[in-house]
TIGUMI-74101 format. One line per field, with one value per residue (C-alpha): residue number from 0; chain; x, z, y. Coordinates in steps of 0.25 Angstrom, whole numbers, plus 2048, in hexadecimal, padded with zeros to 3 digits. Last residue first. Example, Ala and Ser with C-alpha at 12.3 -4.5 7.8 and 13.67 -1.06 7.14 Angstrom:
2
seq: c(1; 0)
mol: c(A; A)
x: c(837; 831)
z: c(81D; 81F)
y: c(7FC; 7EE)
//
This chain:
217
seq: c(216; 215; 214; 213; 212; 211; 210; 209; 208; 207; 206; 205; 204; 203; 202; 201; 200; 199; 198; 197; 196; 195; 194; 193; 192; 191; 190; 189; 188; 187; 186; 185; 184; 183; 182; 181; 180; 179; 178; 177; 176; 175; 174; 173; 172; 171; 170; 169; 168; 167; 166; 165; 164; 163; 162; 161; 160; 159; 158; 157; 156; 155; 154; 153; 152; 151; 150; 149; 148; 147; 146; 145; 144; 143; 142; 141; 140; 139; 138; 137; 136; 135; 134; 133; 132; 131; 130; 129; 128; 127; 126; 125; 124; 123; 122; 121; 120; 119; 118; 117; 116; 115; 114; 113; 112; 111; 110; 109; 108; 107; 106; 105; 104; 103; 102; 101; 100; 99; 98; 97; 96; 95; 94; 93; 92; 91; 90; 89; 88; 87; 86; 85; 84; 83; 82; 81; 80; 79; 78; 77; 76; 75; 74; 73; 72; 71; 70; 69; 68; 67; 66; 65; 64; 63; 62; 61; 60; 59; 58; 57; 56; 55; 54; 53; 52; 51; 50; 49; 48; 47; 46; 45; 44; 43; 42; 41; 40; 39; 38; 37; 36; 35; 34; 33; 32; 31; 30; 29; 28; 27; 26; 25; 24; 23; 22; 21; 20; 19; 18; 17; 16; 15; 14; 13; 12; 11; 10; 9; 8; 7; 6; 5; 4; 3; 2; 1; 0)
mol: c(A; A; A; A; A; A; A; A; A; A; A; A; A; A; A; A; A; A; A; A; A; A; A; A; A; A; A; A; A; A; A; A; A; A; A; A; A; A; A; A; A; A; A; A; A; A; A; A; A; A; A; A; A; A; A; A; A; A; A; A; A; A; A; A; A; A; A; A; A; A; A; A; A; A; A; A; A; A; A; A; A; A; A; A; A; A; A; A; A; A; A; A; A; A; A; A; A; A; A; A; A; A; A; A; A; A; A; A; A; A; A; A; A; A; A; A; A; A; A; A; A; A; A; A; A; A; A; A; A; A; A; A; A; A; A; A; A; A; A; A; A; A; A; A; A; A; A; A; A; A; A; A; A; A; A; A; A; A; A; A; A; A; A; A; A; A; A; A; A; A; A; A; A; A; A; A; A; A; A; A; A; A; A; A; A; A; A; A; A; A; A; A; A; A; A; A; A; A; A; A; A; A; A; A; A; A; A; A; A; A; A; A; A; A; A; A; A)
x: c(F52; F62; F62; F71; F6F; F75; F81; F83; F85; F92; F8F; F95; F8E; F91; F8E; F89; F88; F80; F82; F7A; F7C; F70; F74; F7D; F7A; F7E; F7B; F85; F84; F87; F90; F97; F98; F9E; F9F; FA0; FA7; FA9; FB0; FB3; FB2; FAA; FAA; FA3; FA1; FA1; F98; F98; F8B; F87; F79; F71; F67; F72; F7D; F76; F7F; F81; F89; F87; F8D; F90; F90; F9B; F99; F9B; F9C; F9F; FA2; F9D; FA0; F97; F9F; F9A; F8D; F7F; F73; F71; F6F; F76; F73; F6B; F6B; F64; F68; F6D; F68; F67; F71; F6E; F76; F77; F7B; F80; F7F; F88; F86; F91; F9D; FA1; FA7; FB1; FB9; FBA; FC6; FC0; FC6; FC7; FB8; FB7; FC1; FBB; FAC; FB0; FB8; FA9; FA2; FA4; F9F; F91; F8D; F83; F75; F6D; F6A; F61; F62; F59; F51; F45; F44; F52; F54; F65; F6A; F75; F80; F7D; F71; F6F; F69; F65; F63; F59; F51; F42; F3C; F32; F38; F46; F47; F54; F54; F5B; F66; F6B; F79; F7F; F83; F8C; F95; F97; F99; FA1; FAB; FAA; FAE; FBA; FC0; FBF; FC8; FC0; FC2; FC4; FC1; FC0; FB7; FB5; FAC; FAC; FAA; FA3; FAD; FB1; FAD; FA0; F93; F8A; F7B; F6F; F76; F84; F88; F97; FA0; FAC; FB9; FC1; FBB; FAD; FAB; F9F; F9D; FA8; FB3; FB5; FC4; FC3; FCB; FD8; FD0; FCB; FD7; FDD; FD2; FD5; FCD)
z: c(3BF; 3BE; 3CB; 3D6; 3E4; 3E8; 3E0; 3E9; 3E2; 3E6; 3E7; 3E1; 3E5; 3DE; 3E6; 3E0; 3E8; 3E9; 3F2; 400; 405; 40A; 416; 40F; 416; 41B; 425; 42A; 42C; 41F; 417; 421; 428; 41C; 410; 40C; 402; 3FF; 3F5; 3F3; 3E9; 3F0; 400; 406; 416; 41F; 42B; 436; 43E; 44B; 44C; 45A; 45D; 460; 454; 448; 43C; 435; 42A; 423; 415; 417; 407; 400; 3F1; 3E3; 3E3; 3EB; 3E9; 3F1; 3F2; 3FA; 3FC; 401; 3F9; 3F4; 3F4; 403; 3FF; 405; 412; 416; 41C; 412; 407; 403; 3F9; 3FD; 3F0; 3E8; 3E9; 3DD; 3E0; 3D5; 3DA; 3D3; 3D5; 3D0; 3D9; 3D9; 3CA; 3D4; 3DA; 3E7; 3EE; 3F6; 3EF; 3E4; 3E1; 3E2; 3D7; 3CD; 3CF; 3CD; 3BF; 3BC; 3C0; 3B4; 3AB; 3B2; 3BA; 3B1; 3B1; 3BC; 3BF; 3CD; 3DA; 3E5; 3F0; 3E8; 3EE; 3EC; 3DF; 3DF; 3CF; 3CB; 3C2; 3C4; 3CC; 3CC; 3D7; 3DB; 3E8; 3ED; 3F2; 3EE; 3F8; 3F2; 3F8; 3F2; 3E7; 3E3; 3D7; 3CB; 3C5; 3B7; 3B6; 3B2; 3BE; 3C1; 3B6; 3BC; 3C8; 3C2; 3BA; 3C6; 3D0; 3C7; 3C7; 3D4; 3D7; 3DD; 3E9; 3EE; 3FD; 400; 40B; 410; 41A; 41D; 42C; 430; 432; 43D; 443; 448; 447; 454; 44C; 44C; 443; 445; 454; 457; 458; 460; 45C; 455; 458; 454; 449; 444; 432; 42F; 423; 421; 41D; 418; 40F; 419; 423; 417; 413; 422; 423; 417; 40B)
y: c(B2B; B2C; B2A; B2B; B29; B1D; B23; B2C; B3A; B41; B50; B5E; B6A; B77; B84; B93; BA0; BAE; BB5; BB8; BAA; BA2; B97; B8A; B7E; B6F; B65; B5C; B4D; B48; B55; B59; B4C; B43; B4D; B5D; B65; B73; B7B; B8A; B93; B9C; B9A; B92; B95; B8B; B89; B7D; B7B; B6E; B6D; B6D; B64; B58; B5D; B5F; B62; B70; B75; B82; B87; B95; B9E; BA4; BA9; BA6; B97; B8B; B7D; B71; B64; B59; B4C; B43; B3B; B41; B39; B3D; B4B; B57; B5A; B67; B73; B7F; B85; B93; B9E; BAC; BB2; BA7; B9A; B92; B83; B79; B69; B61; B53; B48; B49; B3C; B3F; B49; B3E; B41; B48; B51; B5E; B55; B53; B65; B66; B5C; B61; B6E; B69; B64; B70; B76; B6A; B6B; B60; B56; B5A; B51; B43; B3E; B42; B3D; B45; B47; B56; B5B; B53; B52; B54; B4C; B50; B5D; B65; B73; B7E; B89; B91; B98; B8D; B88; B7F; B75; B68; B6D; B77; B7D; B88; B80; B83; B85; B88; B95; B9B; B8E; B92; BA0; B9A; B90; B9A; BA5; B99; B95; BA3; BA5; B98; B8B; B84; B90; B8C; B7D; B77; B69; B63; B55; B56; B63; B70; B74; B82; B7E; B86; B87; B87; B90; B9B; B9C; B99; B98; B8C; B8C; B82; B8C; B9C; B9E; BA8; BA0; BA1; B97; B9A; B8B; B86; B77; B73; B72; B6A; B60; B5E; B5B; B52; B47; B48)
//
């Protein structure tokens, strides 16, 4: 994907008011007004109608309250296609990836111009009202890129990467219906984060599996 692409995909609503080339303080760190390396953002992605069949859709799948190294979370979560063991650190075979996220799964491959069987995780997030999760990089076993769709209701993602004892910050709002994706820099070197939102919101997650990675046992 060549960078004017990218520039034309990516439109951030940002949380500092800061004019072009100032940074402002939100939270503990100074947050920048471009975007990390590799990010890519598209807004209505998916009509209304479409998020209200998938929402309602994703309503009616069984997830599972997240657990990792005895925490509990507020949010919950399902696994398809492979299914990532927080704790163990491995993945290992999962439910396959429900059929109405398969023409998702097509859309969201061309946007980045991959071809959409690489995409064989699907991760199903529920947001309740209160739910967020906490900085962190996505697993090693995964390869670039990370896609991600939105539902029902905006929320910031946060990205930080340390820079000397400080850390360098960018925020983007996701809006409904709209589609994210991060590789390279963004996704390697930067941390990622999604504060508590006070409605209640789904994503979908598609990842490439590395194929070091892959047990069936």
């Amino acid at each position: 994907m060549g960078r004017s692409s990218e520039k034309r995909r990516l439109r951030p609503h940002l949380l500092n008011k800061s004019p072009p080339g100032r940074s402002s303080y939100v939270a503990r760190y100074p947050v920048q007004l471009d975007p990390p390396p590799g990010l890519v953002y598209r807004e209505d992605f998916l009509t209304e109608a479409e998020e209200s069949d998938v929402a309602a859709r994703l309503g009616r799948l069984e997830l599972k309250t997240f657990v990792m190294r005895g925490v509990t979370s507020r949010r919950l979560v399902g696994h398809f296609g492979w299914d990532y063991l927080y704790d163990a650190w491995k993945i290992a075979p999962a439910p396959p990836i429900p059929d109405f996220l398969i023409p998702i799964r097509a859309r969201a491959a061309r946007e980045l111009d991959i071809d959409p069987a690489t995409l064989e995780e699907v991760l199903v997030t529920r947001y309740p009202p209160g739910a967020g999760i906490g900085w962190h990089r996505d697993a090693p076993m995964f390869a670039n890129p990370v896609i991600g769709v939105s539902f029902l209701s905006p929320c910031v993602m946060r990205f930080r990467r340390q820079d000397g004892a400080s850390y360098r910050a960018f925020n983007i709002t996701l809006a409904p219906r709209s589609l994210y994706a991060f590789s390279g820099e963004a996704r390697d070197t930067w941390q990622h984060a999604i504060p508590a939102a006070p409605e209640l919101r789904y994503s979908v997650t598609f990842r490439v599996v590395k194929p070091g990675y892959k047990r069936t046992n």
